[in-house]
C-alpha positions in Angstrom: 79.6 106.6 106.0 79.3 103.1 104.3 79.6 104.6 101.0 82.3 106.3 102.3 84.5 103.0 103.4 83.1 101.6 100.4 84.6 104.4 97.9 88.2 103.9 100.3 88.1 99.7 99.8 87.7 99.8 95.9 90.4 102.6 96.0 92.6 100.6 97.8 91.4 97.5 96.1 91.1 95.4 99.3 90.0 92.5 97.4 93.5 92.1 95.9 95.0 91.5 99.5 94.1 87.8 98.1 97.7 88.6 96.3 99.6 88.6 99.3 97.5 87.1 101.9 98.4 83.7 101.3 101.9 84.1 100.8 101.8 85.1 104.6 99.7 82.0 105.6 102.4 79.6 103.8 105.0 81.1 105.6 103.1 80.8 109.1 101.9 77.4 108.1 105.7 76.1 107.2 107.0 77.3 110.5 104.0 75.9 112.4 104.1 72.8 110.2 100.5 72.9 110.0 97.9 74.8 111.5 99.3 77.9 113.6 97.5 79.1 116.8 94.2 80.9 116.2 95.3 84.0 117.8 98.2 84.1 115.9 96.7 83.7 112.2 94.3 86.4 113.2 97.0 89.0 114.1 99.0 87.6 110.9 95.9 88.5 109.0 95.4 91.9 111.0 98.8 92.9 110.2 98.5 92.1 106.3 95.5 93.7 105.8 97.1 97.1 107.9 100.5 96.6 105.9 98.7 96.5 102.5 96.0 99.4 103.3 98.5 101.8 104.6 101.3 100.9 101.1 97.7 101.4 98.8 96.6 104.1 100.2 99.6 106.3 100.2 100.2 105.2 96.5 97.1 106.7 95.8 98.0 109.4 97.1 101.7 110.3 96.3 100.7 109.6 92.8 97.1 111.5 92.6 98.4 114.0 90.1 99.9 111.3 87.5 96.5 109.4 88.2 94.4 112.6 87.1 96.4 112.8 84.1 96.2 109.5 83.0 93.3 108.5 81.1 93.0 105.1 82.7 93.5 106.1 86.1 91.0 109.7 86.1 88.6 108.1 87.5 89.8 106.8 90.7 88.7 108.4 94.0 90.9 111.1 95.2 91.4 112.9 91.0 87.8 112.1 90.6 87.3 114.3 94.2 85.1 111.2 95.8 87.9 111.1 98.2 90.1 113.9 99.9 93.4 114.3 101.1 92.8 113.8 104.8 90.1 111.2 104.5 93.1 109.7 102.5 96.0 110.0 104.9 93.6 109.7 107.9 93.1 105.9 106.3 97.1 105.5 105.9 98.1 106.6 109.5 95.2 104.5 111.2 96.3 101.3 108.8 99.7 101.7 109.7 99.3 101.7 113.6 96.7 98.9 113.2 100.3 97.2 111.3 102.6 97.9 114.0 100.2 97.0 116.8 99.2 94.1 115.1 103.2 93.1 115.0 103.3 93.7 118.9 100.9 91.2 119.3 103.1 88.9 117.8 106.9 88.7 119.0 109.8 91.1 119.4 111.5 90.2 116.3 108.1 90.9 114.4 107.5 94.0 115.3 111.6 95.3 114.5 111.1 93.6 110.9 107.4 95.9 111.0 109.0 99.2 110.2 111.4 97.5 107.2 108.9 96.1 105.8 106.4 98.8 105.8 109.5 101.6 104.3 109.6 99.0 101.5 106.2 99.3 100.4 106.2 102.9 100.8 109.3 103.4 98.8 107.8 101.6 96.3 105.4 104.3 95.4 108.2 106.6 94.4 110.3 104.2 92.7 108.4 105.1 89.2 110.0 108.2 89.2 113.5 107.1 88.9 114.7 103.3 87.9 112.7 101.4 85.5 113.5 98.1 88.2 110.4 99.1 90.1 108.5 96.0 89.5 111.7 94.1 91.5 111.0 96.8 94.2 107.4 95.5 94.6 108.7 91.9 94.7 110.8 92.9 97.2 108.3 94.7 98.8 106.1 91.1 98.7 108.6 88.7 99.4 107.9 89.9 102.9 104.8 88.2 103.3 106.1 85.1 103.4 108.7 86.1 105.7 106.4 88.0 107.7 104.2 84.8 108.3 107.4 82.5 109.3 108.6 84.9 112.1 105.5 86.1 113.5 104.7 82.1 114.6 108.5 81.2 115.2 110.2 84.4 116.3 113.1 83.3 114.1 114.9 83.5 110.9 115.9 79.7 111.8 115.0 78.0 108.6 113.1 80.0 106.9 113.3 78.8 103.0 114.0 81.8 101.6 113.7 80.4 98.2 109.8 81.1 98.6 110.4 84.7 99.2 112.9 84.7 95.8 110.0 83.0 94.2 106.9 85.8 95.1 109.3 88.4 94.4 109.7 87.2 90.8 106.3 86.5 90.5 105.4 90.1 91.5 108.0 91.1 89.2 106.5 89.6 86.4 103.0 90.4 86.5 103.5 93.7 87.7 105.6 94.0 84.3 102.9 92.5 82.2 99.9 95.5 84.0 102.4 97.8 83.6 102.1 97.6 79.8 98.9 99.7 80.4 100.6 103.2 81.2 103.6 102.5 78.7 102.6 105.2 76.4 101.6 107.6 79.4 104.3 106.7 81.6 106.8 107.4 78.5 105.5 111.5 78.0 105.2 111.9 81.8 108.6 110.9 82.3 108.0 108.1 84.6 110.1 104.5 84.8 109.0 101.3 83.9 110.7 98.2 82.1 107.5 98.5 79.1 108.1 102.6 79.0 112.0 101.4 78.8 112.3 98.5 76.7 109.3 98.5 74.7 105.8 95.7 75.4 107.5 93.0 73.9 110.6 93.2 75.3 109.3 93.5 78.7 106.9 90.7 77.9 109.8 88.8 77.7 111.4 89.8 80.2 108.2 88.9 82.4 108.2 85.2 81.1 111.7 85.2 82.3 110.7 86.2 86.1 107.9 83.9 85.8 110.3 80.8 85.0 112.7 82.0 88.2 109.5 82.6 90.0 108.3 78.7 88.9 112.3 77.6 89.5 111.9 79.1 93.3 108.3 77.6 94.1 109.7 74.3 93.1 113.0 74.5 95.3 111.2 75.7 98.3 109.1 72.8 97.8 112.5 70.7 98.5 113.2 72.7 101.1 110.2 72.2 103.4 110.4 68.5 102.1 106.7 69.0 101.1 105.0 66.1 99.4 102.9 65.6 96.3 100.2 67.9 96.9 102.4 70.9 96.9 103.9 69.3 93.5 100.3 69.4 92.2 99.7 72.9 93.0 102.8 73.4 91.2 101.5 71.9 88.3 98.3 74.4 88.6 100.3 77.5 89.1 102.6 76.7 85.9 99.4 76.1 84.1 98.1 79.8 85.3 101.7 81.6 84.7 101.3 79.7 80.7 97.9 80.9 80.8 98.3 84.2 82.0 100.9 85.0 79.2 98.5 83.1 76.4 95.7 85.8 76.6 97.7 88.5 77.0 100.3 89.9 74.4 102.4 93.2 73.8 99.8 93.5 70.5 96.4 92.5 72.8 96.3 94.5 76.6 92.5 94.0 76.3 92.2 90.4 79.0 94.8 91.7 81.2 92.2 92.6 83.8 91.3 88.0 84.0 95.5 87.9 83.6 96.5 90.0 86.4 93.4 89.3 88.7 92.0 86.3 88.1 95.1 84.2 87.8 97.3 86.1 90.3 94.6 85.2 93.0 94.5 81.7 91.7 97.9 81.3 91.8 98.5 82.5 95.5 95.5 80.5 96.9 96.2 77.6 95.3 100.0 77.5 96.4 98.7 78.0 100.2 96.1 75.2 99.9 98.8 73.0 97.9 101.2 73.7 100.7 98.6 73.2 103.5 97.1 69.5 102.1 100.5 68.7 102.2 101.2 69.6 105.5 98.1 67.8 106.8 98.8 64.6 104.9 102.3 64.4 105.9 100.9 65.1 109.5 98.7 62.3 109.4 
């Protein structure tokens, strides 16, 4: 049984709910102006890691028969047979009422965003198959997070700085653009979308440092908008150094760091963003 949940989390990689995670936290921190209740962050943090689950593993497994042709992908549970079907969807339908439940806990208004925001990360796993815009689709999907976390503690849209949400949906964009570079090739024979498979790796690295720069332009603004102080500014400073770095050892020529680019720095870039917001919170508290 423990190998079996095992085999489910690295299929799922659970570890990169650090992606998302703190996007949530910043937008439940900003509304709380500080440190929300305890029982709220916990059901925040139940409902991300149900939300993310539930997208994951039906990804896995409305795309199980592109995954078992791809070289890359072969290997992963369900082609490689470590993990059937029902295990599979049996994982998806208990994350997803562990989601909704999770948004009940919370307020009203949480819990009528919950099915939105859950079709959005769905949908996502079929957008491949017709428009090349996909990576926006996942932004989209991830700007939620944010959004999620400022509701769920004020049961409000009420000044919400949606520039935040702009900002991780370009950043999603962009490094989602960047991994897809990968599957180009394969993506391009099997007849799937992607900007890479469309426009070719360089001009969709391009088009990635363009997100980034929105994504950089919206961190800063929302910034302004919660009239954070310098702490914030100097996680600002950090995550521009990651988004430089993350293009600098990766290029349309070199794919072979883009495992440190899309992990290492993504996580980096998300924690450090949620710690920058909440020093700055604290200080401007005290």
């Amino acid at each position: 049984m423990l190998k079996k949940i095992a085999i489910l989390l690295e299929m799922i990689k659970f570890k990169l709910t650090v992606f998302a995670m703190p996007f949530a936290f910043i937008g439940a921190f900003l509304a709380a102006k500080g440190m929300p209740d305890l029982p709220v962050l916990f059901w925040v943090i139940v409902a991300m890691v149900g939300a993310r689950t539930c997208a994951m593993g039906f990804n896995r497994i409305v795309d199980w028969r592109f995954d078992q042709a791809n070289p890359r992908t072969a290997d992963r549970a369900i082609p490689a047979g470590q993990v059937g079907m029902n295990e599979a969807w049996t994982m998806v339908i208990i994350s997803a009422l562990v989601f909704f439940f999770a948004c009940y806990r919370l307020n009203s208004l949480t819990l009528i965003l919950a099915p939105v925001a859950l079709a959005l990360t769905l949908i996502y796993s079929y957008t491949k198959r017709f428009t090349a815009l996909c990576h926006l689709v996942l932004g989209v999907a991830l700007a939620f997070s944010p959004l999620g976390g400022w509701v769920a503690v004020s049961g409000s849209f009420a000044g919400f700085p949606f520039v935040l949400a702009a900002g991780v949906l370009f950043w999603v964009a962009g490094f989602d653009t960047i991994y897809a570079c990968l599957d180009a090739d394969f993506d391009q024979k099997a007849g799937l979308h992607s900007l890479p498979s469309r426009l070719g790796r360089k001009n969709a690295f391009r088009l990635a440092v363009f997100f980034h720069v929105l994504a950089f332009l919206f961190f800063t603004l929302s910034g302004l908008q919660a009239g954070l102080n310098y702490w914030y500014y100097i996680g600002l400073v950090l995550t521009a150094g990651a988004l430089f770095y993350q293009h600098l050892i990766v290029s349309p020529r070199d794919l072979s760091r883009i495992q440190a680019s899309f992990f290492s720095m993504n996580g980096f870039i998300s924690l450090t963003l949620f710690f920058a917001t909440w020093l700055s919170l604290l200080t401007m508290k005290g």
